[in-house]
C-alpha positions as CSV (number, residue, x, y, z in Angstrom):
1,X,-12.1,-53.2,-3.1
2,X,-13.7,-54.5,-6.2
3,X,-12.3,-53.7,-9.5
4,X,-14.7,-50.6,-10.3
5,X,-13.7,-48.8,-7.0
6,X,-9.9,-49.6,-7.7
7,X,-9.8,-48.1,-11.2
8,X,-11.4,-44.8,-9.2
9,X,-9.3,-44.8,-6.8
10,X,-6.0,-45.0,-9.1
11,X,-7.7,-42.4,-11.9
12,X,-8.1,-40.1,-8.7
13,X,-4.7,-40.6,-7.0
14,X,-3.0,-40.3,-10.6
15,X,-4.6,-36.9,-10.5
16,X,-3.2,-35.4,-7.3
17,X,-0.1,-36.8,-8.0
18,X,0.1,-34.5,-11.3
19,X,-1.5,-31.2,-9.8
20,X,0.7,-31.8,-6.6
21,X,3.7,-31.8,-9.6
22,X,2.3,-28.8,-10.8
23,X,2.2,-26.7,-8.0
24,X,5.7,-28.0,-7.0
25,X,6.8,-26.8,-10.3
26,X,4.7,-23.2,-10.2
27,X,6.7,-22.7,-6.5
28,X,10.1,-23.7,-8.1
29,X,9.6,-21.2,-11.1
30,X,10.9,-18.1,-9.9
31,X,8.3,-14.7,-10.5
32,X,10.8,-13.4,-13.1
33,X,10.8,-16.1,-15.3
34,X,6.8,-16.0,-14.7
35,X,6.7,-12.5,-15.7
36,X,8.5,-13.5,-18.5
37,X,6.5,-16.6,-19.7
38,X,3.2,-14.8,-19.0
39,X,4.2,-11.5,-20.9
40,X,2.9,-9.8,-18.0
41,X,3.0,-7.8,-14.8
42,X,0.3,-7.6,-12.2
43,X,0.2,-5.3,-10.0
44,X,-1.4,-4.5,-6.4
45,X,-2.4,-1.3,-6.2
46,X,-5.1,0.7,-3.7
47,X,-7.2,3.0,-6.7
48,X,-8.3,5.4,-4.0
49,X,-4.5,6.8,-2.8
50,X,-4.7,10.4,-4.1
51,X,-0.9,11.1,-5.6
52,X,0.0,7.8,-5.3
53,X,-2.2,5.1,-7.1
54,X,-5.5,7.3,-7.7
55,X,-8.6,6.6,-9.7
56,X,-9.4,10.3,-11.1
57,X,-13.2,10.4,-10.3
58,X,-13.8,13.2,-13.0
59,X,-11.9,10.9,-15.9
60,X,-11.9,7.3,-14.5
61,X,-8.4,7.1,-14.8
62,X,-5.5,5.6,-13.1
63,X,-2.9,8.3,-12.0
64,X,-0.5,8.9,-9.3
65,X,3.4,8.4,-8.8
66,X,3.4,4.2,-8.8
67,X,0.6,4.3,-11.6
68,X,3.8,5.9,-13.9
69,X,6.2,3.8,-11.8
70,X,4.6,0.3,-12.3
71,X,4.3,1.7,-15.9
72,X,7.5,2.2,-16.0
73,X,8.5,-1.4,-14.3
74,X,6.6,-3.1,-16.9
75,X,8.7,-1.5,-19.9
76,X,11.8,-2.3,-17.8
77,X,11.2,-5.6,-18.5
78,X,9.3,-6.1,-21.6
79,X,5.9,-6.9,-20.7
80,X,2.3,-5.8,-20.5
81,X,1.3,-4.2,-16.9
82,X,-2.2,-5.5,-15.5
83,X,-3.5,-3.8,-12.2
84,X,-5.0,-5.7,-9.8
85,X,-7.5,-3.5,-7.2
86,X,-6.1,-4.2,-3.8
87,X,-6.1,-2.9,0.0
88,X,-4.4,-2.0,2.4
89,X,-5.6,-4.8,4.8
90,X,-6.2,-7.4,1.9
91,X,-2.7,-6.9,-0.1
92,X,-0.3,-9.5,1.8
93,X,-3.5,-12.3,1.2
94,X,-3.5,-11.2,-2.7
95,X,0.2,-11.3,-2.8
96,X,0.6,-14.7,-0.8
97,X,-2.2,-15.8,-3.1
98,X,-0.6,-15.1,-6.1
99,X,-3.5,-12.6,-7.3
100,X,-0.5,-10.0,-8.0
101,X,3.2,-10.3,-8.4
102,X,3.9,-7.0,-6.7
103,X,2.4,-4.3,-4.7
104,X,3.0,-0.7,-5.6
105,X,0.9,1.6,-3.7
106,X,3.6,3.4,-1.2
107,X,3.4,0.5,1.5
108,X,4.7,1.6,4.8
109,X,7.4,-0.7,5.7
110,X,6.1,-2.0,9.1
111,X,7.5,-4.7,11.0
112,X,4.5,-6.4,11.3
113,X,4.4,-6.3,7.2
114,X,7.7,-7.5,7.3
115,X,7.7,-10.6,9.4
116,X,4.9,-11.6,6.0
117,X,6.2,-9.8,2.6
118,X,9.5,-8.6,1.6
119,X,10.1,-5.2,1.2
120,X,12.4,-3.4,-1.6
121,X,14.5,-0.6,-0.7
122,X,12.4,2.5,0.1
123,X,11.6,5.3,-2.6
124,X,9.3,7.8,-0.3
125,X,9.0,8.3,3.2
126,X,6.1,10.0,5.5
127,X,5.3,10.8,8.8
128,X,2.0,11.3,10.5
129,X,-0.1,14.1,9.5
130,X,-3.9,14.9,11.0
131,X,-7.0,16.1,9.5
132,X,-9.6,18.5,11.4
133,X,-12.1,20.5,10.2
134,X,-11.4,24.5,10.1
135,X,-14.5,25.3,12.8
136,X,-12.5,22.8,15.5
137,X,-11.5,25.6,17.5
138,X,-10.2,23.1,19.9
139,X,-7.5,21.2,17.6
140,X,-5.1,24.0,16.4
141,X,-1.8,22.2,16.7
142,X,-0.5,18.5,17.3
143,X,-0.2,18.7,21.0
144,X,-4.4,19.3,21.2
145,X,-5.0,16.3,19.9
146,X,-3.9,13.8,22.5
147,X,-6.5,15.2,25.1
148,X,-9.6,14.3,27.1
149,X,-12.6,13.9,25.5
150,X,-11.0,14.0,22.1
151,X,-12.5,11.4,19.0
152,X,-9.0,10.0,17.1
153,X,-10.0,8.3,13.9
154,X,-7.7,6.0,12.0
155,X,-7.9,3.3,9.4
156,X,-7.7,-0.7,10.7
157,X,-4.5,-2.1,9.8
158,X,-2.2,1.2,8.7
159,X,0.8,2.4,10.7
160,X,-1.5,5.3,12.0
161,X,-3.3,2.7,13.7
162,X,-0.9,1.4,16.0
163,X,1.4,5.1,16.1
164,X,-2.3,5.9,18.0
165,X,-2.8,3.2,20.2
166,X,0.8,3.1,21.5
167,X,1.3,7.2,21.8
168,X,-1.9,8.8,23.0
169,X,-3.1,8.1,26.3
170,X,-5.9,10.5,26.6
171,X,-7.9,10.7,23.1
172,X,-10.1,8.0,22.5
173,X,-9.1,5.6,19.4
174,X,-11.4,4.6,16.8
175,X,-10.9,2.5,14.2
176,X,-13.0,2.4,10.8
177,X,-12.3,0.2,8.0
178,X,-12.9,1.8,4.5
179,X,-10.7,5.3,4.6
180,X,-13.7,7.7,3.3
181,X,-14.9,6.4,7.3
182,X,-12.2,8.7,8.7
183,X,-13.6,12.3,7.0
184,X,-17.4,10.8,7.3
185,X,-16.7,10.9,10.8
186,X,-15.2,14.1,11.6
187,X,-17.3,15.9,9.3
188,X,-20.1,14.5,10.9
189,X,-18.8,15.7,14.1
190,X,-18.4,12.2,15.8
191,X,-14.8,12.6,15.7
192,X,-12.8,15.5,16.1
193,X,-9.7,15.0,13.7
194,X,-8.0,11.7,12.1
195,X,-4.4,10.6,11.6
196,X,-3.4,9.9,7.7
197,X,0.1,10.4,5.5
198,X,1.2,12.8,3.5
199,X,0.0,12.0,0.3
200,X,-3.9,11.8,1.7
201,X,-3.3,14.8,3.5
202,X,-3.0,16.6,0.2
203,X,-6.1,15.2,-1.0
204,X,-7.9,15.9,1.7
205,X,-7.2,19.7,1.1
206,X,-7.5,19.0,-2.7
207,X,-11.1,18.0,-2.3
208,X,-12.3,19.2,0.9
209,X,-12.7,22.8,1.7
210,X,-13.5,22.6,5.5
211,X,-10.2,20.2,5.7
212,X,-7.4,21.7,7.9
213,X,-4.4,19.8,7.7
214,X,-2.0,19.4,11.2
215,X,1.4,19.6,10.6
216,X,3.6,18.3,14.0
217,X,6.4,20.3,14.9
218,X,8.4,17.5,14.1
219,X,8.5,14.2,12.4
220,X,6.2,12.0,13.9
221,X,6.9,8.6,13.3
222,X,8.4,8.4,9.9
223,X,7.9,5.5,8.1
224,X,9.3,4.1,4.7
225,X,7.4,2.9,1.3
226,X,8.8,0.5,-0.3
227,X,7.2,-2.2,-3.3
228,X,6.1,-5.8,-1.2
229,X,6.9,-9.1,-2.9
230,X,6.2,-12.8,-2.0
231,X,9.6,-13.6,0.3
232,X,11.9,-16.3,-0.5
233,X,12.5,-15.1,-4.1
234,X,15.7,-13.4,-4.0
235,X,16.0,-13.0,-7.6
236,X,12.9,-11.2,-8.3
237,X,13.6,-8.8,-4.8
238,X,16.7,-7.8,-6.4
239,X,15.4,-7.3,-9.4
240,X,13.0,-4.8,-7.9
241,X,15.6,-3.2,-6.0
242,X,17.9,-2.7,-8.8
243,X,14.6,-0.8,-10.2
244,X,14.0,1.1,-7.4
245,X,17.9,2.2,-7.7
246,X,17.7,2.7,-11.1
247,X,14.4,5.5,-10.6
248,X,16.7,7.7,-8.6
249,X,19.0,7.5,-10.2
250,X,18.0,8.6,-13.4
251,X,15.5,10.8,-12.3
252,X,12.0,9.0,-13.0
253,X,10.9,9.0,-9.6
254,X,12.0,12.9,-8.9
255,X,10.2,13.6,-11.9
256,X,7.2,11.7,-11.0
257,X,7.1,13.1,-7.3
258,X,7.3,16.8,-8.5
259,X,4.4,16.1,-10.8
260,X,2.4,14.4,-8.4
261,X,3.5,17.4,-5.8
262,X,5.0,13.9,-3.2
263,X,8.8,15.7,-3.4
264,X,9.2,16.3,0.4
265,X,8.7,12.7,0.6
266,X,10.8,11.1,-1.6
267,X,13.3,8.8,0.0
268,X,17.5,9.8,-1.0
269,X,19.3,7.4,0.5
């Protein structure tokens, strides 16, 4: 190696030594202290979750229970909120990636979820509702909709998707990927009726006047919501859960439900 291709090779080697240092140094820093340092929360957040993290179409604005509630974990503790536009299939990758600190968009707390994120202590809780059009003659209550020659809709990746997959046998399952897929297609007629939560259930009969809303008889596979961090940090999990103590305690997430019309869903315990 002549001397040119040495002084390269040290320049370059110098270099990965220092960003290896500084990404050892960003991993040892816990998110609180980075919170801290940045003045600033960012947080994951799905804008088209009617009730829950909602992008008004007639005002462009944010609104929904964990719009006030991230508000609300910002002034906690001291700092400037940020939203960061996120999925439901792409949040773990922006969390992992550290695009967002948090995600605060009622994230059903799956197992599947769990084995990547770390989940906070619920604060709302929904079963599975379904959506059919009023002229379905065919789908009047939850038992019709697990029959032959019935079109299923649900969204890739949500807890609806594998309820379906794993409970009805008859119905055949189809998957979309963007949510607005599941009314396109019944609408359209090339699906009968789709499974969604509570919160989009409302929405759908906020918005859509041939929407009719199936209610089971009882619970179907109730699932928690909780806030999804980055595991490993135990300090800035229990930091979150002391939050997510703290709003039902002193009433902030009541308050925000009731205005947001999510109270049969709030979590007690």
């Amino acid at each position: 190696m002549n001397a040119r291709a040495h002084r390269l090779f040290t320049f370059v080697t110098a270099l990965f030594i220092v960003a290896s240092f500084g990404v050892c140094s960003a991993n040892a820093t816990g998110r609180l202290e980075k919170i801290a340092a940045d003045k600033k929360l960012r947080v994951c957040m799905w804008p088209d979750y009617y009730a829950i993290s909602f992008r008004n179409p007639r005002t462009n604005a944010l609104e929904g229970v964990d719009i006030d509630m991230a508000g609300a974990l910002a002034a906690d503790l001291g700092v400037a909120l940020e939203f960061v536009e996120t999925s439901f299939p792409r949040f773990i990758d922006d969390l992992r990636g550290d695009r967002c600190d948090i995600g605060m968009f009622a994230i059903g707390a799956t197992p599947a979820r769990a084995a990547q994120v770390a989940f906070s202590a619920p604060y709302l809780r929904s079963g599975i509702y379904a959506v059919t059009t009023k002229t379905n003659t065919q789908i009047r209550k939850w038992a019709d909709l697990d029959q032959e020659g019935n079109v299923v809709v649900v969204q890739s990746g949500t807890f609806m998707d594998g309820y379906a997959r794993n409970a009805m046998t008859r119905a055949r399952i189809v998957a979309v990927t963007r949510p607005q897929e599941r009314e396109e297609e019944v609408q359209a007629g090339r699906a009968d009726a789709f499974l969604t939560d509570y919160p989009y259930g409302q929405r759908m009969l906020a918005f859509h006047p041939w929407a009719h809303l199936i209610v089971p008889d009882q619970p179907v596979q109730p699932t928690p919501y909780a806030y999804a961090v980055v595991p490993g940090d135990d300090a800035w999990l229990a930091r979150v859960n002391a939050f997510v103590a703290a709003i039902k305690a002193d009433g902030r997430l009541a308050a925000a439900a009731e205005r947001y019309k999510l109270s049969p869903i709030v979590a007690r315990d």
